[in-house]
N, C-alpha and C positions, 0 to 999 in steps of 0.2 A: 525519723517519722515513718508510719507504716505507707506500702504502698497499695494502691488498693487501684483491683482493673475495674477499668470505665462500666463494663455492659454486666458483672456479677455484684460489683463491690465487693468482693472475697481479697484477700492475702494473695499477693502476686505469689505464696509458693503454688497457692491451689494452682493460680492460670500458668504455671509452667510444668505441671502434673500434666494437665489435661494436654497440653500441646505434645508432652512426651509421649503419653500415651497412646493420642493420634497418629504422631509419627511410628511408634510403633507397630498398630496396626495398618498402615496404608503400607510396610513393606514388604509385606506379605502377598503387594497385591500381583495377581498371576496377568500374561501377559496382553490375553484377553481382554481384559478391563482397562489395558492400561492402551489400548485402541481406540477405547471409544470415552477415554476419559482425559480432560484437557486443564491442568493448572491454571486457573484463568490471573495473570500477572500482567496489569498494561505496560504496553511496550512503551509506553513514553516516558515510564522509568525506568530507574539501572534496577535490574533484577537483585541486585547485593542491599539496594537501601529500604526493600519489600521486608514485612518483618513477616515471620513465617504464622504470625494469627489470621493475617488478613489471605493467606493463598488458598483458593478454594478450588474445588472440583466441579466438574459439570460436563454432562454426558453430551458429545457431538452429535449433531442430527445426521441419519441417516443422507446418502447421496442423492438416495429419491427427497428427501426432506428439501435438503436444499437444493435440486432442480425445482422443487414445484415454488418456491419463494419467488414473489414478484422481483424480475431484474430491477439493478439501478443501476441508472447512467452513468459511465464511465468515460469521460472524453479523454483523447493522447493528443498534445500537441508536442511538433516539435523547435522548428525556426520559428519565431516572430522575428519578422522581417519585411522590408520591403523587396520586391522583387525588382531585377536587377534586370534591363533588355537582352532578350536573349536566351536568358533561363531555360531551363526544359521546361514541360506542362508536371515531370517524375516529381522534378524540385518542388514546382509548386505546390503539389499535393500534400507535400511535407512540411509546408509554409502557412504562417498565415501575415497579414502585414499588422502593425503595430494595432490600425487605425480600428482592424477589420475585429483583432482580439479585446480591444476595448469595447466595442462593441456587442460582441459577443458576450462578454461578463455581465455588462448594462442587461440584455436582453436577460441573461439568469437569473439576475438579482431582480427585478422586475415581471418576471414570471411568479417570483417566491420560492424559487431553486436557495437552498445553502448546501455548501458543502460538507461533505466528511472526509472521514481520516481513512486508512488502512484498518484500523485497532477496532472503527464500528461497523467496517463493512463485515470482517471478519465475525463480531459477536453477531451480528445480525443471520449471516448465513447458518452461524456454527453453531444458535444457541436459540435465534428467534430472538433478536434483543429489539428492543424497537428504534425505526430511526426518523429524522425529521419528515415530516408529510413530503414535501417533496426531496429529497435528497440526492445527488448529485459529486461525483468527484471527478477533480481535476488533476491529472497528470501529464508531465512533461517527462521527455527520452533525451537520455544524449548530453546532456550538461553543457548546455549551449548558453554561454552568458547570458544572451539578452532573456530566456528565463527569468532570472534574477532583476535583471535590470529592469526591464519591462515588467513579465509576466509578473510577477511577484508583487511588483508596484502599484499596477494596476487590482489586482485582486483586493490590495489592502482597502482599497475606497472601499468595495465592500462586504471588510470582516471577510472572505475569504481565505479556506487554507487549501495548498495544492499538496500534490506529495510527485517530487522528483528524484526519478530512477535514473539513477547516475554512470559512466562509464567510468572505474577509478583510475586508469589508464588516462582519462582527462582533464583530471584534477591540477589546475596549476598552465595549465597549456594557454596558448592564444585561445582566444576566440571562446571558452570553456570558462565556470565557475574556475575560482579559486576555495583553497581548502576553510580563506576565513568569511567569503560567500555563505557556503554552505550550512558553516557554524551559525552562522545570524540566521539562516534560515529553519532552520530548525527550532534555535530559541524561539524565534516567532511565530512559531506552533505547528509550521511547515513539515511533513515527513521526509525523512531521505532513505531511500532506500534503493539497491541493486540492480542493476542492469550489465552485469558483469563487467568482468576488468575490459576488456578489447573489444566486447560487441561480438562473440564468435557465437554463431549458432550450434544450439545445444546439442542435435543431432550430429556433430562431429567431432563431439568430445573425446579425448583418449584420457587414460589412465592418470594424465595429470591435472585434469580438467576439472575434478572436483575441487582440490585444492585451487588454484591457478585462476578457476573461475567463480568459483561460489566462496567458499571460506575466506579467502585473502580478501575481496571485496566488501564482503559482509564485516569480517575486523575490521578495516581501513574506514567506514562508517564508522560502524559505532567508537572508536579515538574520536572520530573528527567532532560527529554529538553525544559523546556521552549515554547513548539510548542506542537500546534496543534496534539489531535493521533484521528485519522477521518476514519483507514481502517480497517479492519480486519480479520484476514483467521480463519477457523471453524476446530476445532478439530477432526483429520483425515478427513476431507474432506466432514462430514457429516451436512446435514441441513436439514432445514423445513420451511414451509410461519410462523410458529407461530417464529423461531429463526430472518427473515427478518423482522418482523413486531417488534420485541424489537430492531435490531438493528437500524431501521428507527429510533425509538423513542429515540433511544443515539446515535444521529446524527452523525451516521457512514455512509459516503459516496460510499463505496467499500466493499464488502468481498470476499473472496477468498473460491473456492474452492477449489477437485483436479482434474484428468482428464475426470470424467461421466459428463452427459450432462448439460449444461445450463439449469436456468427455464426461456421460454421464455417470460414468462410476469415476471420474474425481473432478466434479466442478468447485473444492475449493483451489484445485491449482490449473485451469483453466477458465477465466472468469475473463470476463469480453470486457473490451476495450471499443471506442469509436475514435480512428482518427480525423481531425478534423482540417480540411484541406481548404487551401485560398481559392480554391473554384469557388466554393457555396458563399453563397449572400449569409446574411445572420439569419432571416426567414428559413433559410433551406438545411440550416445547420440544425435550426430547432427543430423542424419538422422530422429531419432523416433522425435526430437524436431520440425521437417520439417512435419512429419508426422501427428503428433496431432494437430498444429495450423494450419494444410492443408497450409503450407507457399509455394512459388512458388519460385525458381530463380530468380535474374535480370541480 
């Protein structure tokens, strides 16, 4: 029986002409173009089951482009916990209690906040892609169980997806996801992506650092889901052009900082974070969250 493609109705040999010939001419292409030019392939699939009709091109917005693009809000959390007598005020900055992050999510969902992914903030900065009126992502550090247990629980009330940047050095540990955690979280639409193996900050990487910290963890995801791990937030919030220039180079599309400034010649790999601490009430969480991404009312 003939086979005939969906969008010419011609003889599948024509549409494998044309793909050839495409590929022929894009290898020509010089290195110039191949800067400002980005295969756009979502990460939420394996790159291998993409057929090569659908991979397109599309030119990245300039730096100044994406500084002048309204911020969005980017919350880090990392303990959901209750606190424990005693505690330092450091801990709890790092905490929020079960009761306090339920509440929190109540007040987003309720405002008209939903979530996004890594894959649309990305098209949004990189491309101008549009996102929901109000949009909002949620991320956890550190692969601290009760993420999962909790965090993750609670979001599902509602429709909620987080994306958690994981330590793979904590994969399997006490008190840490396990590796078949992880896997459920992902199926249910959740991102996982990088937070290096050990948590060592990037400014004192040596020679083996690339490998040891970006590569090997970036592998160790994608086994665990099957997809794509292309993002990454920097250990306490610290960076440097030499940390950007290895993540370029392990084709990391995103990283994350925390709330100091942007570098303006590369805000997609410093892109602000707000972490949110068991001082603030929900009222104060939403406020300061209004407050750091300069967001306006509608």
């Amino acid at each position: 029986m003939m086979l005939y493609n969906a969008l010419e109705r011609r003889p599948l040999m024509v549409l494998l002409f044309w793909i050839s010939a495409y590929s022929f001419s894009c290898s020509g292409t010089d290195n110039g173009r191949k800067a400002t030019l980005e295969k756009v392939v979502p990460h939420s699939v394996e790159r291998a089951s993409v057929p090569t009709a659908v991979v397109q091109e599309r030119k990245v917005a300039s730096a100044a482009e994406i500084m002048a693009r309204r911020q969005v809000p980017v919350l880090c959390y990392h303990h959901i916990r209750d606190p424990k007598p005693g505690q330092s005020e450091t801990f709890k900055s790092y905490s929020v209690s079960p009761s306090q992050f339920a509440e929190q999510m109540k007040a987003l969902h309720d405002s008209g906040y939903q979530t996004i992914l890594p894959d649309q903030l990305y098209n949004y900065l990189a491309f101008g892609d549009p996102l929901p009126e109000k949009p909002v992502m949620l991320t956890f550090d550190d692969t601290d169980a009760e993420q999962y247990s909790i965090g993750a629980k609670e979001m599902d009330k509602y429709g909620f997806k987080g994306v958690f940047f994981i330590m793979t050095i904590s994969i399997n540990r006490p008190r840490y996801m396990t590796k078949d955690e992880l896997k459920e979280l992902s199926k249910n639409g959740h991102a996982i992506e990088s937070h290096t193996w050990d948590h060592k900050n990037v400014r004192k990487y040596g020679p083996e650092d690339f490998e040891n910290q970006l590569m090997k963890p970036k592998k160790t995801i994608e086994e665990i889901t099957g997809r794509s791990a292309a993002y990454f937030a920097y250990p306490y919030g610290i960076w440097d052009e030499n940390a950007i220039e290895l993540l370029m180079k392990a084709d990391f599309r995103l990283s994350f900082i925390l709330s100091t400034k942007r570098d303006s010649a590369n805000p997609l790999y410093t892109v602000r974070r707000m972490i949110v601490p068991g001082q603030w009430s929900t009222k104060g969480m939403m406020q300061a969250m209004k407050k750091t991404f300069e967001l306006t009312d509608k």
